[in-house]
N, CA, C and O atoms as a DFTB+ gen file, in Angstrom:
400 C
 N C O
     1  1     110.366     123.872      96.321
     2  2     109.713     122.622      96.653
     3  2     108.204     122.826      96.605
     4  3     107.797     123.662      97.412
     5  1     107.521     122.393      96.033
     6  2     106.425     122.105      95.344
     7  2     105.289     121.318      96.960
     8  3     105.690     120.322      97.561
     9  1     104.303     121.853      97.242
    10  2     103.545     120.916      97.958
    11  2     102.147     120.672      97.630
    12  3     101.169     121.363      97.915
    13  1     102.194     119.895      97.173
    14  2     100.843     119.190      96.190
    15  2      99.660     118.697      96.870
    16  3      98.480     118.812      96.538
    17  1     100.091     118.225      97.710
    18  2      99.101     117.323      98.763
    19  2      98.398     117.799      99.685
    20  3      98.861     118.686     100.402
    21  1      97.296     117.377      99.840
    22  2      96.977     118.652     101.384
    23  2      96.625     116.830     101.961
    24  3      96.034     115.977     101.298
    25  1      97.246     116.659     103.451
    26  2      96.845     116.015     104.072
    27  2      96.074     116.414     105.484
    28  3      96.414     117.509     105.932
    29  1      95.285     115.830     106.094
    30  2      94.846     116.114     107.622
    31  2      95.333     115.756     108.749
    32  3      95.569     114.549     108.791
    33  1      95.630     116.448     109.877
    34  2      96.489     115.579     110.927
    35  2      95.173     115.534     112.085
    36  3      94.190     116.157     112.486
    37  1      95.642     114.815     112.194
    38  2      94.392     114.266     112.872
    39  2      95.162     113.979     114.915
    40  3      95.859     112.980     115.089
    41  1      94.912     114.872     116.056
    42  2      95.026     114.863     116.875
    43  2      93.674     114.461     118.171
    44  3      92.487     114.556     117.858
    45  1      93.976     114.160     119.145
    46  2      92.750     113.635     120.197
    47  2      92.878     113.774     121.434
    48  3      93.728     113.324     122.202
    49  1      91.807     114.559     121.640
    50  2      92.100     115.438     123.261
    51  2      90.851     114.774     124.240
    52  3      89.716     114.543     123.823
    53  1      91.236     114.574     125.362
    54  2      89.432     114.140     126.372
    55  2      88.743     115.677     127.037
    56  3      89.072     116.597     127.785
    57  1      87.925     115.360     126.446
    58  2      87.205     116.041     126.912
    59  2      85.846     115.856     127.718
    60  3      85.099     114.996     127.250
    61  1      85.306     116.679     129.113
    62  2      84.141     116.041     129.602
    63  2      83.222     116.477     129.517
    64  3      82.980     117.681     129.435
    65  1      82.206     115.256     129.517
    66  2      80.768     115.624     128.762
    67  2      79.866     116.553     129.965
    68  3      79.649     116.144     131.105
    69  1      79.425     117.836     129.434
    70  2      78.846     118.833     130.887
    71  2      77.139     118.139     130.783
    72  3      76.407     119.099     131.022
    73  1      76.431     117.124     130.576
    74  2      75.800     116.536     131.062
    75  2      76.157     115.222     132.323
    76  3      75.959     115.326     133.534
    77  1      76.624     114.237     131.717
    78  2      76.893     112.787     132.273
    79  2      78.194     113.636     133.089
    80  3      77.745     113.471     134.224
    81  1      79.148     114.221     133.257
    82  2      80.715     114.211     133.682
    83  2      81.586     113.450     132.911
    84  3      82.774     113.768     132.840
    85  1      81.028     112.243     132.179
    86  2      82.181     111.350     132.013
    87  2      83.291     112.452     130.752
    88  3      82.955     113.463     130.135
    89  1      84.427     111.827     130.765
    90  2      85.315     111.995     129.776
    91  2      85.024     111.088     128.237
    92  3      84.471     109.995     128.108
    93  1      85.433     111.708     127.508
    94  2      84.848     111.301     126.101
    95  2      86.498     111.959     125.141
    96  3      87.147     112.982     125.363
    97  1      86.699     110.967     124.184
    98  2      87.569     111.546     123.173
    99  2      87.463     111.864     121.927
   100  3      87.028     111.149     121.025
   101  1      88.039     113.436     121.822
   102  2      87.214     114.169     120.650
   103  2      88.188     113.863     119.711
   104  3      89.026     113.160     120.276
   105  1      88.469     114.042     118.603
   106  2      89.519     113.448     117.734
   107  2      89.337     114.925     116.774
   108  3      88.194     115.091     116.348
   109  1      90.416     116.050     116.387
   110  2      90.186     116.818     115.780
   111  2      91.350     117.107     114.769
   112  3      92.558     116.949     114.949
   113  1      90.651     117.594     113.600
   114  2      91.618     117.648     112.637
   115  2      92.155     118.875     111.561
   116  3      91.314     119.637     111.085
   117  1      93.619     119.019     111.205
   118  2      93.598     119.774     110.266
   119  2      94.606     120.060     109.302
   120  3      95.739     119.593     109.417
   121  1      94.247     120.837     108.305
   122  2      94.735     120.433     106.730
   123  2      96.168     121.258     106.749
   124  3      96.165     122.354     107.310
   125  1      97.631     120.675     106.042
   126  2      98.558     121.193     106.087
   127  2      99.222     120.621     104.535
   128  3      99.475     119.436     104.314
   129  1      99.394     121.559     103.717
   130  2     100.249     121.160     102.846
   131  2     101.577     119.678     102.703
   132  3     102.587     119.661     103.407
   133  1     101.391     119.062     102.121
   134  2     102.663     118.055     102.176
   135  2     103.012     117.831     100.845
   136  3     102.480     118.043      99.755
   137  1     104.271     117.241     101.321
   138  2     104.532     116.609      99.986
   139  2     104.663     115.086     100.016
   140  3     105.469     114.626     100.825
   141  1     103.772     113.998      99.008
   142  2     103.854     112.902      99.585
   143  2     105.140     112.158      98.779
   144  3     105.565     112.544      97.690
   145  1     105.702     110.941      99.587
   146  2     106.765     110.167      99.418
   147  2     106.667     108.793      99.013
   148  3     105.660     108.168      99.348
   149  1     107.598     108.211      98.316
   150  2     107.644     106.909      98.454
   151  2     108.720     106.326     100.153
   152  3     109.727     106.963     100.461
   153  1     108.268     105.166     100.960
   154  2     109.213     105.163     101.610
   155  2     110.552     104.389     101.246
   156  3     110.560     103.405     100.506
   157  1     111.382     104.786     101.683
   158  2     112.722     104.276     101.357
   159  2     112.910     102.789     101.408
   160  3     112.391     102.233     102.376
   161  1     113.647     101.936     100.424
   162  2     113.301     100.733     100.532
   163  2     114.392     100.137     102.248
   164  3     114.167      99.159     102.962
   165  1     115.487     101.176     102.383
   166  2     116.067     100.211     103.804
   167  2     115.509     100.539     104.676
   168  3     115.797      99.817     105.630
   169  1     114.235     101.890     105.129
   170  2     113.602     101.598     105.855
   171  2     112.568     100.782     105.912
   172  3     112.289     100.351     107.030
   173  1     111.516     100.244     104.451
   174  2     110.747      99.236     104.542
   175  2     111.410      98.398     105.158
   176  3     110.946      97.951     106.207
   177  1     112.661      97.958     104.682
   178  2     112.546      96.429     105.595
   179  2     112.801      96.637     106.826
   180  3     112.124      96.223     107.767
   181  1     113.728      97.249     106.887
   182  2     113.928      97.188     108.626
   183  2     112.415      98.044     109.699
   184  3     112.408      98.180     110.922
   185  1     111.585      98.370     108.955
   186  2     110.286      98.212     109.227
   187  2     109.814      96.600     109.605
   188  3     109.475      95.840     110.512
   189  1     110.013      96.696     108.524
   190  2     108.976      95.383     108.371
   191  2     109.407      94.101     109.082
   192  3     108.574      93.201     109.195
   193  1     110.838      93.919     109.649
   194  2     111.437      93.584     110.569
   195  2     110.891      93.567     111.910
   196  3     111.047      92.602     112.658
   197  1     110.197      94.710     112.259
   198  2     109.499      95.137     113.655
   199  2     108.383      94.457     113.800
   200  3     107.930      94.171     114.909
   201  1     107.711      94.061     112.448
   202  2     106.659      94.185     112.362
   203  2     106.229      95.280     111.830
   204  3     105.026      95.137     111.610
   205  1     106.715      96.653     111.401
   206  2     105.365      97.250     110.736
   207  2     105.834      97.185     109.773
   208  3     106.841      96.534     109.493
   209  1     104.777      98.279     108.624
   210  2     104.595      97.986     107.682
   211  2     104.278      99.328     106.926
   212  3     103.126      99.658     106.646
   213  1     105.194      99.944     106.672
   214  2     105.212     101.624     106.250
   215  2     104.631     101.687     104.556
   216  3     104.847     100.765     103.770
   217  1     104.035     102.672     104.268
   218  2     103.276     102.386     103.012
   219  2     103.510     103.606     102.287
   220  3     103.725     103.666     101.077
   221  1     103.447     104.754     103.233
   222  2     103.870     106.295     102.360
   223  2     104.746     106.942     103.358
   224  3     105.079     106.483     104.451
   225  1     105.101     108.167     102.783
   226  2     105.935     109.107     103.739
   227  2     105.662     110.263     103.326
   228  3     105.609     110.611     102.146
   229  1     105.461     110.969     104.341
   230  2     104.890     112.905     103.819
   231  2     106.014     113.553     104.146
   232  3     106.743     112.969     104.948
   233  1     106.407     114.749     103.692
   234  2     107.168     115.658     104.014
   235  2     105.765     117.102     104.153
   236  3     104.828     117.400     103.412
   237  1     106.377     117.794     105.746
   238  2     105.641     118.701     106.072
   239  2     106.654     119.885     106.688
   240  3     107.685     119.691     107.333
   241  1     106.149     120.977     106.360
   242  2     106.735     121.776     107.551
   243  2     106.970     121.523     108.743
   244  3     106.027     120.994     109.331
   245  1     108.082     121.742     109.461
   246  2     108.100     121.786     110.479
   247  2     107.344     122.079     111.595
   248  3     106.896     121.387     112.509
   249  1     107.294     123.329     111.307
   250  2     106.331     124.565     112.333
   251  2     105.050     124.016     112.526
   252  3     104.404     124.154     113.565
   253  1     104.410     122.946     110.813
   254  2     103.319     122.932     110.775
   255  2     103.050     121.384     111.774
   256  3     101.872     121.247     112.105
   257  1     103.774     120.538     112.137
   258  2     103.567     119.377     112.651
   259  2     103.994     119.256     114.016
   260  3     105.087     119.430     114.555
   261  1     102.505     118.806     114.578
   262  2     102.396     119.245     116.149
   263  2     102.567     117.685     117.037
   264  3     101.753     117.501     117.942
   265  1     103.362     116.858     116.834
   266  2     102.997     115.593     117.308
   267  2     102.271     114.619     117.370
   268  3     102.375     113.691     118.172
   269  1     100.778     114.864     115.789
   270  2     100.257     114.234     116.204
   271  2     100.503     112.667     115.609
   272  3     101.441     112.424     114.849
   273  1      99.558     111.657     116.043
   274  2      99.636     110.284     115.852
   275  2      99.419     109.563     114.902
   276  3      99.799     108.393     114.855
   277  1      98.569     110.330     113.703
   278  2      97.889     110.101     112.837
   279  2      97.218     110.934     111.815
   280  3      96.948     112.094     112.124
   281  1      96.927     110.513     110.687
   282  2      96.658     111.383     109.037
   283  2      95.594     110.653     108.607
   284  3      95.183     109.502     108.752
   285  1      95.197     111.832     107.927
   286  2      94.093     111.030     106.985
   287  2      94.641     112.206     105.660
   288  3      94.776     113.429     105.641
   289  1      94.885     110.950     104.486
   290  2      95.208     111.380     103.229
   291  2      94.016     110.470     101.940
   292  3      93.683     109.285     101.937
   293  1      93.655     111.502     101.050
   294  2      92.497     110.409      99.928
   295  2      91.772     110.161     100.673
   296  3      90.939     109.988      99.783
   297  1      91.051     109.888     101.830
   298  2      89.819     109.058     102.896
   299  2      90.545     108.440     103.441
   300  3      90.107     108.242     104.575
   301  1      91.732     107.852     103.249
   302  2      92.235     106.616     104.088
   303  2      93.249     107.607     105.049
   304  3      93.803     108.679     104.805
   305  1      93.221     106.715     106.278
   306  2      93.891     106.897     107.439
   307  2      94.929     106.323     107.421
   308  3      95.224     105.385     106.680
   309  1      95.938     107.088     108.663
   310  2      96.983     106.196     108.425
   311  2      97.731     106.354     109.725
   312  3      97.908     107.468     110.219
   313  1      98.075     105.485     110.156
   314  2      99.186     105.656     111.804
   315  2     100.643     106.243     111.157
   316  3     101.183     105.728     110.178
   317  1     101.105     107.264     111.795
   318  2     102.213     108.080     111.988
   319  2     103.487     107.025     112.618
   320  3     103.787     107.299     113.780
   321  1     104.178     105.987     112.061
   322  2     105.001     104.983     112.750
   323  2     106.319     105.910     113.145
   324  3     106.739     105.820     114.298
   325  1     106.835     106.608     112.410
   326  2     107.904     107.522     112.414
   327  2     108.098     108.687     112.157
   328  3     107.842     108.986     110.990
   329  1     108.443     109.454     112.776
   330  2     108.946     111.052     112.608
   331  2     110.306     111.167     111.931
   332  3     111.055     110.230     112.209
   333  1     110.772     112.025     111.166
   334  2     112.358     112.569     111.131
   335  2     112.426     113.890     111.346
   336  3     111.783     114.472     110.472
   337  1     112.960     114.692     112.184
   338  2     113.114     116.029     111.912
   339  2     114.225     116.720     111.391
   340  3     115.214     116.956     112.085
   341  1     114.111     117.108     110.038
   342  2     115.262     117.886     108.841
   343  2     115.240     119.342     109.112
   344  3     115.369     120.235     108.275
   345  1     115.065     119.463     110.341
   346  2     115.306     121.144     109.986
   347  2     113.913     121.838     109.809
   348  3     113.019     122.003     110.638
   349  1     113.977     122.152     108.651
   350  2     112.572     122.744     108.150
   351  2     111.495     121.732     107.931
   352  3     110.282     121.846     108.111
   353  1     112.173     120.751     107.519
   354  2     110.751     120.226     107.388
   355  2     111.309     118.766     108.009
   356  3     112.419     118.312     108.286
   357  1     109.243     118.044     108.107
   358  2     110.063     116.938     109.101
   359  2     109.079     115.806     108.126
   360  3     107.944     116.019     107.701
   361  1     109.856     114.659     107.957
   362  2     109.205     113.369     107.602
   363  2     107.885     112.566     108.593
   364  3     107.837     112.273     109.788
   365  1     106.997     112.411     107.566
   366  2     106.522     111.479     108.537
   367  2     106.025     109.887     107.564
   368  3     105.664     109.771     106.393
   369  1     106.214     108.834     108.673
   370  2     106.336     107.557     107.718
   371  2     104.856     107.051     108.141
   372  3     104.432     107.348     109.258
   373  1     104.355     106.563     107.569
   374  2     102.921     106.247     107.834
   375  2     102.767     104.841     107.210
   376  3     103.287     104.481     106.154
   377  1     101.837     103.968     108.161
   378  2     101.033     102.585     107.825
   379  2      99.551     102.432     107.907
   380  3      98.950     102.544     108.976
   381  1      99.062     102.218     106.958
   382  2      97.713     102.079     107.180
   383  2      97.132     101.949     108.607
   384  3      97.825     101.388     109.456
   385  1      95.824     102.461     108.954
   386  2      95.951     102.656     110.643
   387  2      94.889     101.240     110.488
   388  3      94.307     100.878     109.466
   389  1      94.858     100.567     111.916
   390  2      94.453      99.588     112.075
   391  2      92.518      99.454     112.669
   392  3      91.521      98.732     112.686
   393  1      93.201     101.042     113.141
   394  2      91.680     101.691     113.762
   395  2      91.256     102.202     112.892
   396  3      92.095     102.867     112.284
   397  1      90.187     102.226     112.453
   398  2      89.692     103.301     111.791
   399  2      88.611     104.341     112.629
   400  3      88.141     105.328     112.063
């Protein structure tokens, strides 16, 4: 299996600022091989049913995917709507993120 893609996972921890005290959120990221997907058309709809609106799907290592919420693939971002875990490697279904 071939992994072509390098995407970023993009995770976000608070951290506090040692001037002010306040808490602040750092957003940090990093690069893991994938392989990217088309998503399946019976999960589009029954997506799109919910309301969302799934656009790609990555396949990643397992080991390598830590929970986080969100990717950035090409510049564009993307919300993490669904996980699958296969064993070795785990799906992730992604929709354009709303935040940027």
């Amino acid at each position: 299996m071939l992994f072509r893609d390098v995407i970023e996972l993009l995770s976000r921890t608070l951290e506090q600022d040692p001037l002010t005290g306040e808490m602040r959120e750092i957003e940090t990221s990093r690069q893991v091989f994938a392989n990217r997907r088309s998503v399946r058309q019976s999960e589009f709809y029954a997506a799109h049913m919910a309301g969302l609106q799934p656009e790609v799907m990555f396949e990643v290592r397992s080991f390598e995917y830590q929970d986080e919420r969100a990717l950035r693939y090409q510049g564009r971002r993307y919300d993490i709507i669904r996980t699958y875990d296969r064993g070795e490697m785990t799906e992730l279904v992604c929709a354009a993120a709303l935040n940027k």
